[in-house]
N, C-alpha and C positions, 0 to 999 in steps of 0.2 A: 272544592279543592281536594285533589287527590293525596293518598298517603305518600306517594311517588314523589308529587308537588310538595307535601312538606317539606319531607327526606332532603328534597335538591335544594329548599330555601335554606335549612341546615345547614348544608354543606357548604352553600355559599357563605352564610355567615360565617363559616370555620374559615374559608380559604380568604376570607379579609381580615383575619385576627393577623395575620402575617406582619402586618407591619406592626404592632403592637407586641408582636413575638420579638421582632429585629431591635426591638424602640425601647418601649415602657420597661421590659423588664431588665435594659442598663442602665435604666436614669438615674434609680438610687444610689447604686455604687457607682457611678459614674467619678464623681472625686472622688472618690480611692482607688478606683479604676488609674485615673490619670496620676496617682501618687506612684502606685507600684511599676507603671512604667517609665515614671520620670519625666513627667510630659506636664506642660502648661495648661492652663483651663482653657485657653484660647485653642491648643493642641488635640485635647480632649475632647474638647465640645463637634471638631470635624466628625471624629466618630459617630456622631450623629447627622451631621450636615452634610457628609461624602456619600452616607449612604442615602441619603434621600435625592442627594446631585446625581447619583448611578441609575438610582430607580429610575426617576424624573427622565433620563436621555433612552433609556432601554425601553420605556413604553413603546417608543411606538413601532420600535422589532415585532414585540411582542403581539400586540393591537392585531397585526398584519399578519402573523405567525397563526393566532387564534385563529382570524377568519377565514383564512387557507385550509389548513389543518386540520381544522374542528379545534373543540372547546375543550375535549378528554387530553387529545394528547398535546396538548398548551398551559396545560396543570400537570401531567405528568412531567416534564422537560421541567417544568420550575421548577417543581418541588426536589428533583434531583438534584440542578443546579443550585438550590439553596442549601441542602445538605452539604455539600463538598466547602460552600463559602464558609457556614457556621463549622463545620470540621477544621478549617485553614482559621479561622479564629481562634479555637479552641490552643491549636498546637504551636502558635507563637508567641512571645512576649515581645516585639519589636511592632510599635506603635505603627511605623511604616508599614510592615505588613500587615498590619492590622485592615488600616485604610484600604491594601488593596482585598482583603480577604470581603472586606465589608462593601466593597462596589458587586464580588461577588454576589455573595448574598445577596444584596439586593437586585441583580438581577431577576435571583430564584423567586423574591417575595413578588417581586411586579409582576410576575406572570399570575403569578395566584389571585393576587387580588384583582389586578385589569380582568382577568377567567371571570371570578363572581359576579363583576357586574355584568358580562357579555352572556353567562351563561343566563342570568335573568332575564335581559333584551330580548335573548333567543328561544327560550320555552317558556315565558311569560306574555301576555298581552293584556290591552286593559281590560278594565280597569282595574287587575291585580300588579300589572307591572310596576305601579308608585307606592306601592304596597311592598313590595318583593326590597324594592333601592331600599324603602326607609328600615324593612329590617335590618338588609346587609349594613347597612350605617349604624342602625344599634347593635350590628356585631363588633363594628369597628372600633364603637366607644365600650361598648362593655367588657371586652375579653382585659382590654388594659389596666381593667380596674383590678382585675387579680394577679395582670401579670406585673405590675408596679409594685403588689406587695408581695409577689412571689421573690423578685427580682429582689427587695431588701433585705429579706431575712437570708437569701443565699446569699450577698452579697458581705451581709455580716458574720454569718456562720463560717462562712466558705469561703470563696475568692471570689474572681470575677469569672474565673473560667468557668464555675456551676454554671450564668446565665447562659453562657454555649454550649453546656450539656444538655442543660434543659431543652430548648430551643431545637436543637440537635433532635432530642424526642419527643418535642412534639411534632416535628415537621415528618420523621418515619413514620409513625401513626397513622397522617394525614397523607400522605403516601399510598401508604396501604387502603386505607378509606376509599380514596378517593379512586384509584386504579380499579376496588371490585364496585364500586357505587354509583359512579356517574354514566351516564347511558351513552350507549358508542350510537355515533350520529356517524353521516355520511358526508366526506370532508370534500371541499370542492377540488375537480379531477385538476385542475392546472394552477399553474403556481398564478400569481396575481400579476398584470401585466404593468409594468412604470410608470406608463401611461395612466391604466384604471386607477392606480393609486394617488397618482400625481391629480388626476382629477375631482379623485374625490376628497382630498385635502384641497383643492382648490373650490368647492363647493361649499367645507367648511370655514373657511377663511372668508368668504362672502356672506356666509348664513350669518346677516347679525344677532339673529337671538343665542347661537349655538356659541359665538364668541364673546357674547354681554356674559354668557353663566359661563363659560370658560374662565375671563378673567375675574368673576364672580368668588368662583372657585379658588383664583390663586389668592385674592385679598387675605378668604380666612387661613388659611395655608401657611400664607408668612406671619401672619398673627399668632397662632397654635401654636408653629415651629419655635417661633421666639421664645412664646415663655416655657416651655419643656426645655430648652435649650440655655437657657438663661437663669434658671429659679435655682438648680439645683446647686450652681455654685455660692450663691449669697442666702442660701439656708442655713441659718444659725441653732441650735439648738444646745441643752447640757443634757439630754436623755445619752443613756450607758448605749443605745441603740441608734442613732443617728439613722440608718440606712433603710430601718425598717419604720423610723417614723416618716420618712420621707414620702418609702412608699407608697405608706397609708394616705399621706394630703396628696400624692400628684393622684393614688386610686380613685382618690374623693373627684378628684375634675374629669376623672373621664366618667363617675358617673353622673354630672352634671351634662356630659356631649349628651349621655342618654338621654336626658332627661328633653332637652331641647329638640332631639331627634323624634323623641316618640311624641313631643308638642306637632310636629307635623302632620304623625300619623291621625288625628285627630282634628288636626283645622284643615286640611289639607280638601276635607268637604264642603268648607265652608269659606275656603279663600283660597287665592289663587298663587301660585308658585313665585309670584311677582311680590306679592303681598305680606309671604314667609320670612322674602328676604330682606324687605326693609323693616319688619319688626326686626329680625333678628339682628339686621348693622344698629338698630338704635339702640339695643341692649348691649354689643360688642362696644360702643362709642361710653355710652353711660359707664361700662366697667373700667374702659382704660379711663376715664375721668378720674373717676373713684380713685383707681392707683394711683395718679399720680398727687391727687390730694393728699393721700396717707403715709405716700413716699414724703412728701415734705415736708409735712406734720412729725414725722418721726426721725429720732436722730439715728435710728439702726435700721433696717427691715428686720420686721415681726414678722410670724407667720400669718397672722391674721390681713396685715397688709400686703402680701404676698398674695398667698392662696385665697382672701376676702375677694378681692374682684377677679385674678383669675378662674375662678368659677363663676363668674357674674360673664365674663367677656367666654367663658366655653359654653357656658347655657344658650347662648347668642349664634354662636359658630355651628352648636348642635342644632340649631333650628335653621338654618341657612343650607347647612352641607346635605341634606340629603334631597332637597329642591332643585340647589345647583345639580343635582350629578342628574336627577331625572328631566328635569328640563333639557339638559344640552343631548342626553339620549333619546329621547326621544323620537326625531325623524329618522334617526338611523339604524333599525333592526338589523338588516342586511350588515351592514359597518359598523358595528355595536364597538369591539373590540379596537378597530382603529380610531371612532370617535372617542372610546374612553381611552386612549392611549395617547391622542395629539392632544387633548383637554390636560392630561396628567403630566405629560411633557414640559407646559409651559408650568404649571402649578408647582411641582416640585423642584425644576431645577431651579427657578426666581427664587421659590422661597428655601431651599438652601445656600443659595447666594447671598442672598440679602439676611438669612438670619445666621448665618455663617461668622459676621462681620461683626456681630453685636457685642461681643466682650470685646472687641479692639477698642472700643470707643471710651473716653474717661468717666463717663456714665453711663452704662448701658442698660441700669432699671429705668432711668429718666426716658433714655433714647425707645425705650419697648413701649412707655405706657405711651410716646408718641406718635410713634409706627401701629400700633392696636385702634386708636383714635383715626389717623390718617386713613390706614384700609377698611375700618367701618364707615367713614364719611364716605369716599370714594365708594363704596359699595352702596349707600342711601342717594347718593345724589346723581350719579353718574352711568352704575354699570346697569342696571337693569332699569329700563323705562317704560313707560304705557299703565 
């Protein structure tokens, strides 16, 4: 492998930390986030679940945008558009605007990250290309583990608005990177016909392996979403720093994604992508077990019962996610971009739908550790077969 090939495996991993830039580093102050705007925890928590509903519908613009276009100037267009949403965060304090600044954004983060893996599909081939997914995936899980405790101590220091200044500079940075780095390729001369695309989503909607990992994909998705979206508000502590302890346990689970992810890199010789996934649902299954055992063992939530099995249930999803995403890519080099953008489509908007709803409910650790059980079963017994 070339230094050129490193370089762009790099950069790919950068341009997937996006969602972990958009995400991890509000979770800490997330409730005082929603204190200072005067907004409910059920109000608060869309901030998280709008932008993943935004992301989730924009793919598959984007998918199609990419493959037209080329891969450079479909990371440039995002990375601008995410700039302008994280500036429209920055300069308001009305939670409504907030929501809409935050479909922004994520429009801008989808382009980047759907880019990483497309730019993979397209200057990778194997047997590096499973190789190439699984780093971009321990980019995914690793950037968060600093931007979670990055996110706490601005959060505590500062306000809420540092996490959009921050963010704000990492993404010019990457900008700049990425506009003198990535290689200008030769974009196709006409636009994509209705047809060829309507076709070849109709391709994909019959491929059953390409829709077994698709819904693959969306199980651990609304599991993930759940507890990032759920833990932060029934986190108890007496530390003088709340926001930075928080940090530090939600940092700890994303380096447990890692940890599950780079289990891939490693068995990935020796078993078969089918074979990743149902270890990894029986591990997802076993932790939501766990939780809910400790939830009722206990008259509060501890942190130990808390973040105990969700990292039991992310070590699980870490070993699953980067399987799912190279499985479903796989046949489509040509269509890399639209396959990872109709795959993303379904995954993200279900699972900010469905974990969207979770504080409505008069229980909603009870209702998580059953929904984390439900999408691992569903994932062992059902979506992937042979």
């Amino acid at each position: 492998m070339t230094q050129n090939n490193k370089n762009l495996i790099l950069l790919c991993m950068a341009l997937a930390m996006f969602s972990g830039l958009s995400v991890d580093v509000l979770l800490p102050g997330l409730p005082s986030m929603g204190k200072a705007l005067q907004a409910s925890h059920s109000q608060t928590q869309l901030i998280i679940s709008i932008f993943f509903l935004g992301y989730g519908i924009v793919q598959l613009f984007y998918g199609i945008f990419s493959d037209w276009k080329g891969r450079k100037p479909g990371v440039i267009v995002s990375l601008v558009i995410y700039l302008v949403g994280t500036i429209g965060c920055l300069c308001t304090d009305t939670i409504s605007l907030i929501y809409l600044f935050r479909i922004i954004q994520a429009i801008g983060a989808c382009g980047a990250i759907v880019s990483s893996f497309a730019l993979a599909r397209t200057y990778f081939n194997e047997p590096h290309y499973v190789k190439v997914v699984t780093y971009i995936t321990v980019g995914m899980s690793l950037f968060p583990i600093l931007f979670s405790v990055i996110g706490g101590y601005l959060s505590f220091y500062l306000t809420w608005h540092a996490d959009f200044v921050f963010a704000a500079g990492v993404a010019t940075l990457m900008l700049f990177a990425c506009a003198y780095t990535l290689p200008n390729e030769t974009p196709h001369t006409q636009a994509p016909r209705f047809n060829q695309l309507l076709n070849t989503y109709k391709r994909m909607l019959r491929d059953k392996i390409y829709w077994s990992y698709t819904l693959c994909g969306t199980t651990i998705f609304i599991a993930l979403l759940g507890l990032i979206t759920v833990i932060p508000f029934f986190y108890v502590t007496d530390s003088v720093d709340p926001s930075a302890d928080l940090g530090y346990w939600l940092g700890a689970n994303s380096l447990f994604l890692v940890l599950g992810s780079l289990g891939v890199r490693f068995l990935e010789k020796h078993k078969s992508l089918k074979s990743l996934i149902r270890y990894g649902s029986g591990i997802m299954i076993g932790g939501g077990i766990l939780w809910l055992v400790l939830l009722f063992k206990s008259t509060a939530p501890s942190a130990l019962s808390l973040f105990g099995p969700m990292y039991l249930i992310s070590l699980g999803i870490g070993l699953i996610m980067p399987a799912t995403q190279a499985g479903l890519l796989a046949p489509y080099k040509e269509a890399a971009g639209q396959a990872a953008a109709f795959a993303g489509f379904f995954r993200f908007v279900l699972a900010s739908l469905i974990a969207g709803t979770l504080l409505y409910f008069p229980h909603p650790l009870v209702v998580l550790g059953a929904l984390v059980i439900l999408m691992g079963t569903v994932n062992f017994l059902f979506v992937v077969r042979g």
